[in-house]
N, C-alpha and C positions, 0 to 999 in steps of 0.2 A: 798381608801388608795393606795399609790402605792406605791408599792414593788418591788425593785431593786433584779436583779439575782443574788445568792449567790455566791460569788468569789470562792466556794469551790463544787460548782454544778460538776455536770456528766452527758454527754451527755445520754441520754436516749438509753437503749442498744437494741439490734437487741433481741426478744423473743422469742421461737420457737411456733407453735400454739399447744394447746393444744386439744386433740381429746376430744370431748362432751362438749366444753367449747364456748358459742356464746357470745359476749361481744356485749352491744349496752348501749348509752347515749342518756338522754335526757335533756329539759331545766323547772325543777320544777318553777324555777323563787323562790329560796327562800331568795335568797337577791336580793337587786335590780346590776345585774350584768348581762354581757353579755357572757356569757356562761353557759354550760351544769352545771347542778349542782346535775343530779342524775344517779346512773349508775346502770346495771344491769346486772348479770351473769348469764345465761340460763346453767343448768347443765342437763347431761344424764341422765336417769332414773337409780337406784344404786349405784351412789356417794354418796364415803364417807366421813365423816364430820369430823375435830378438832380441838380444840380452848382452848384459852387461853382469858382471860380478867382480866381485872383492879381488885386490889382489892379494891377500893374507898367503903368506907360507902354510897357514895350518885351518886351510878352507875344510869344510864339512863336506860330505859324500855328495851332499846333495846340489854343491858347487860345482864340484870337479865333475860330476854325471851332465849336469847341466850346461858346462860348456862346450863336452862333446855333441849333447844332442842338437843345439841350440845351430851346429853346423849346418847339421841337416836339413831345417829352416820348416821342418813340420810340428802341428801341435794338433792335438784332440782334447787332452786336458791339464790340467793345472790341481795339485793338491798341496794344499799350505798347512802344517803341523803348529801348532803357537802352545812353549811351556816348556820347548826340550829343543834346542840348537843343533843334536847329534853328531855334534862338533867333537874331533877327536877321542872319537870312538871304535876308529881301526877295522877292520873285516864287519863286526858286528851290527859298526853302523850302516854299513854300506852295505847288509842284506837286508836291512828293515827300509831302505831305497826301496831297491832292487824288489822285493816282496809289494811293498804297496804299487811301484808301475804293472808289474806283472797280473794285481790284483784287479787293476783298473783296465789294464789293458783289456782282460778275459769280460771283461763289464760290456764294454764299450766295442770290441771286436777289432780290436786297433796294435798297433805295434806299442811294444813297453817304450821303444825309445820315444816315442809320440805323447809321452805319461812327465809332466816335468813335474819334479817333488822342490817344495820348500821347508826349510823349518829354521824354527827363533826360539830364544827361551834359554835355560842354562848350560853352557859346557862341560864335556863331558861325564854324561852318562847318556847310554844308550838309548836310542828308541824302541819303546819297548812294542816288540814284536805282537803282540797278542791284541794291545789296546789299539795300533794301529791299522793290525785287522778288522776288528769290529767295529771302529770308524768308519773304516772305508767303507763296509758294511753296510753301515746303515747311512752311509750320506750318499750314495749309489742310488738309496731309494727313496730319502728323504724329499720334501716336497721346498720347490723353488724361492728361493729368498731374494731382497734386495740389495741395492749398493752396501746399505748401512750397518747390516747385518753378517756382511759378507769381509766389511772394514772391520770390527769390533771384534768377530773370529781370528782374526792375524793377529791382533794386541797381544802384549806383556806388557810392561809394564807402561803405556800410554794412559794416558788421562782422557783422551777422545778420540773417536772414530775419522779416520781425515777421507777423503775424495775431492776430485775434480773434474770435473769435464768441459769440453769443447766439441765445436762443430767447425766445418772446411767444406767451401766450396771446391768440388771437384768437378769445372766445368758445368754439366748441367744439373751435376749429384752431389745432394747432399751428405757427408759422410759425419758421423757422431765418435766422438771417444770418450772412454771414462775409466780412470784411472782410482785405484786402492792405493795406503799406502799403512807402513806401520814403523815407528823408529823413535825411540825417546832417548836412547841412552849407546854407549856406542857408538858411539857417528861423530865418523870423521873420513867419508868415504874415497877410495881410493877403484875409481870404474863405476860404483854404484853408491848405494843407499843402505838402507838397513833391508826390508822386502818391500819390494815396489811392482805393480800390476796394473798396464794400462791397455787396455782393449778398445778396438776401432772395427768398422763393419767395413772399413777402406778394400779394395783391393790392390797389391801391394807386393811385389816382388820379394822374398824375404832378404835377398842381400842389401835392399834399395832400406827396406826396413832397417835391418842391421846397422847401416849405416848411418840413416837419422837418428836413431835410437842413442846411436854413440855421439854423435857430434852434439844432440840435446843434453845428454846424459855429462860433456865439458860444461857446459852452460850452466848446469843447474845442480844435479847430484852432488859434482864434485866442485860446488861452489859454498857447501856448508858444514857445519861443524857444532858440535856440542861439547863434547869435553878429547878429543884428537886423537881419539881410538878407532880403529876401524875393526869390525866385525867380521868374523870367521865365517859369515853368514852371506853377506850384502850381495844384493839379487835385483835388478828391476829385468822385468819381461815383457813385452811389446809384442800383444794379439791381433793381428788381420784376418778375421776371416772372410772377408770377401763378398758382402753379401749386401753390401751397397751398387754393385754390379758399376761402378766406374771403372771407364780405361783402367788397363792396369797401368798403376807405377811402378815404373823400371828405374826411372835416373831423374839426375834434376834438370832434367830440361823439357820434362813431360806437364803439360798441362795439367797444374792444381797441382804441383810438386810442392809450390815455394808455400801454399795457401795451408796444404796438411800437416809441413812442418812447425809452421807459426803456431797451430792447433795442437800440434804435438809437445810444440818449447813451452807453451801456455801450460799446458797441463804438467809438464816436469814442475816447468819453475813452482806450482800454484804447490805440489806434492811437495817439493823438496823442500819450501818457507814453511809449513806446516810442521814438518819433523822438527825442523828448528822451535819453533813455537809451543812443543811439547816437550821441548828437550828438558832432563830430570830438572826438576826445581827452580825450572826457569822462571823471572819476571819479569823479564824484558827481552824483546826482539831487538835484535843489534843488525844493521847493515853497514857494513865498511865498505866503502866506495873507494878504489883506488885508481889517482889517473898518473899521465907524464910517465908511466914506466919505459924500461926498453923497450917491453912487446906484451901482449895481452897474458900469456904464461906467466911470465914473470909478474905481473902485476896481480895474479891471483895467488902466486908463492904467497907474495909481502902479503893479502889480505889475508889468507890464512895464518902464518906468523901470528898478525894482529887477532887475527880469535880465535886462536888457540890458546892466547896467553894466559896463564891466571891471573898476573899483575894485572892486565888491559880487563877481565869479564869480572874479577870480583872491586876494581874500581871504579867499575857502571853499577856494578851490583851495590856498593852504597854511597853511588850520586856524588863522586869524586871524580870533578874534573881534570885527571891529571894526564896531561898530554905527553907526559916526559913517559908514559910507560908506553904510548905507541911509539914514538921515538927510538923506545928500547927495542919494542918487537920488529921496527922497520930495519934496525940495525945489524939484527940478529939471524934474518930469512937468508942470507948468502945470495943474493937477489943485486945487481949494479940498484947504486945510491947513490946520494951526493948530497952531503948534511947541510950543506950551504946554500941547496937548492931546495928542499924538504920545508913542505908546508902541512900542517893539521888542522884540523878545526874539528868540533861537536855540529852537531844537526845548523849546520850552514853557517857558523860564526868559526870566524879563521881567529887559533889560537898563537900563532906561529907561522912566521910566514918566509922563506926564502931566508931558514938554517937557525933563526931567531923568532922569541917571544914578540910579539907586537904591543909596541909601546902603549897603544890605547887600548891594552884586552880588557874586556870588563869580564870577569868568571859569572856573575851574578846572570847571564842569560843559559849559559850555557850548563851551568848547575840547575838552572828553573824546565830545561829540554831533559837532562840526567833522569829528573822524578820521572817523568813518561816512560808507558811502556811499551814505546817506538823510540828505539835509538839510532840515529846515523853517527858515524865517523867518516871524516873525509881526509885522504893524504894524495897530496898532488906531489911525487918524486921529483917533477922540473924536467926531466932527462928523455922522454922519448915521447909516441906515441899512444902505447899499450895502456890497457885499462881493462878493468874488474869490479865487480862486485860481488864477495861475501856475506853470508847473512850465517848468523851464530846467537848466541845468548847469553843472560851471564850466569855466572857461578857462585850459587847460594849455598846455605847449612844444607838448604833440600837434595842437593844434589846428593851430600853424605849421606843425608839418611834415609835415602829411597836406595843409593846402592849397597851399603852397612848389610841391609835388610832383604836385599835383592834373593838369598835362596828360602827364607824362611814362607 
């Protein structure tokens, strides 16, 4: 299948290294393709562990393993599979887990539960046990790679490599994070993302982690959308190992708490615009900014309603400003409203304001914002406080014929 680079890509950024963190790729061969398709993250002994994953009914071995361990709050390493989701595959899949922790484990000198596996790619059919041996295999010995290398191993069907990173004053220490990430299609997350991987040398209580992780992970993860699916797979993981030797953080009221999280939200939010940005067949980045709801919940319902909808992403999709279709998606979310209080507008021009058209709309600016491929929607409810922000894309022919073609 070939897949044209997304008009809305980001060069891949400069990441800082992170101390106890050895990155290396190797080639599983689990499609028939020409590169790496399995990665591997070597953690320090005392890394700490936290996660977020899919709510799906029919999550993959590597979900359901991964929320048990993830209690535990330890990590040594991290192995990501891209080409085979091992998604509903029943006992089978859940020994070719099992097989590669225990693989890793015996490598590293470490507990299997210490071995967190990921994988992406098509559902159901097994991972196949032999190819994921000889992966491990040889990325066990394989020699050290970078961020960029390390992002491009996760991909399926992505058009570019994403990362991010940030730095947090912790008191007199300097702490770095940097963050992987992979997700084009599928997403519409519900806990996380598609696979998302962010690593920090913070020291860091794993519950305290846990907790940011999740509170980040409203904010950002579950603030986006590409076509309202969410994935059997969806994984983000949050690494401390410890080796920026700051106080530890226990809670938020510890010095350089509020300073790591902002470093933290920065890198979600930067990871989770990006997935949007490569979502299939996208050419336009969409932010729905929603204010005046009951309560901030609520007021990300309604933004998702609004880009979820096909009527609302393929009428950005060909530079129709028709506002009667968020109207419809506002109407539609089971969300308190009040259509007499209901205002809209495109990239900062109010189309409709308090349940009515505005007698002096001109369309002519707001269709000249449409061509761009930076789109805002704005819907002020009238009714509360709560507010949101959504960011989504729209929905092109690309979208059919990258998924049409998705096993070939």
């Amino acid at each position: 299948m070939d897949i044209t680079r997304s008009p809305l890509a980001r060069p891949f950024p400069h990441l800082p290294q992170i101390a106890g963190v050895t990155l290396r790729t190797a080639r599983a061969s689990y499609k028939d393709w020409d590169r790496c398709d399995l990665t591997f993250a070597e953690l320090t002994d005392g890394t700490a562990v936290g996660g977020v994953f899919t709510k799906s009914a029919c999550a993959s071995s590597e979900v359901e393993l991964g929320r048990e361990q993830v209690i535990l709050g330890s990590a040594r390493a991290l192995v990501v599979n891209a080409g085979n989701s091992n998604a509903f595959t029943g006992h089978r899949g859940r020994e070719a887990v099992e097989q590669i922790m225990a693989q890793v484990a015996e490598g590293l000198r470490c507990q299997p539960s210490d071995v967190f596996v990921s994988s992406t790619g098509v559902i159901g059919v097994p991972l196949p046990k032999d190819k994921a041996r000889a992966g491990v295999a040889a990325v066990l010995t394989a020699e050290p790679c970078n961020w960029e290398a390390a992002a491009d191993a996760i991909a399926t069907t992505d058009t570019f490599a994403k990362g991010a990173g940030a730095s947090a004053m912790l008191g007199a220490t300097r702490a770095e994070l940097a963050g992987i990430i992979k997700g084009s299609g599928m997403i519409a997350p519900d806990m996380a993302t598609m696979l998302g991987y962010i690593f920090t040398d913070a020291t860091i209580a794993p519950a305290f982690l846990q907790e940011m992780l999740e509170a980040a992970n409203r904010a950002t993860f579950s603030c986006i959308t590409v076509d309202g699916d969410t994935s059997t797979s969806d994984t983000v993981l949050a690494f401390a190992t410890g080796k920026a030797s700051n106080d530890l953080l226990s809670g938020w009221d510890d010095a350089g708490a509020d300073a790591f999280y902002a470093a933290l939200l920065e890198v979600c939010r930067e990871l989770a615009q990006l997935v949007v940005r490569d979502g299939e067949g996208a050419q336009k980045f969409i932010a729905v900014s929603v204010s005046g709801a009951a309560d901030d919940d609520s007021a990300r319902r309604v933004g998702l309603s609004i880009a979820n909808s096909p009527l609302v992403k393929t009428a950005i999709a060909g530079g129709d400003a028709n506002w009667g279709r968020v109207v419809m998606a506002v109407g539609k979310a089971g969300e308190p409203a009040d259509r007499d209080r209901l205002s809209i507008g495109f990239g900062g021009i109010w189309a409709a304001r308090d349940g009515q058209p505005l007698a002096d709309y001109d369309e002519a600016p707001v269709a000249r914002h449409l061509e761009g491929q930076e789109i805002t929607v704005e819907v002020d409810l009238g009714i509360g406080d709560g507010r949101a922000t959504v960011w989504t894309c729209d929905l092109t022919h690309g979208y059919i014929a990258i998924n049409a073609d998705y096993r070939s």
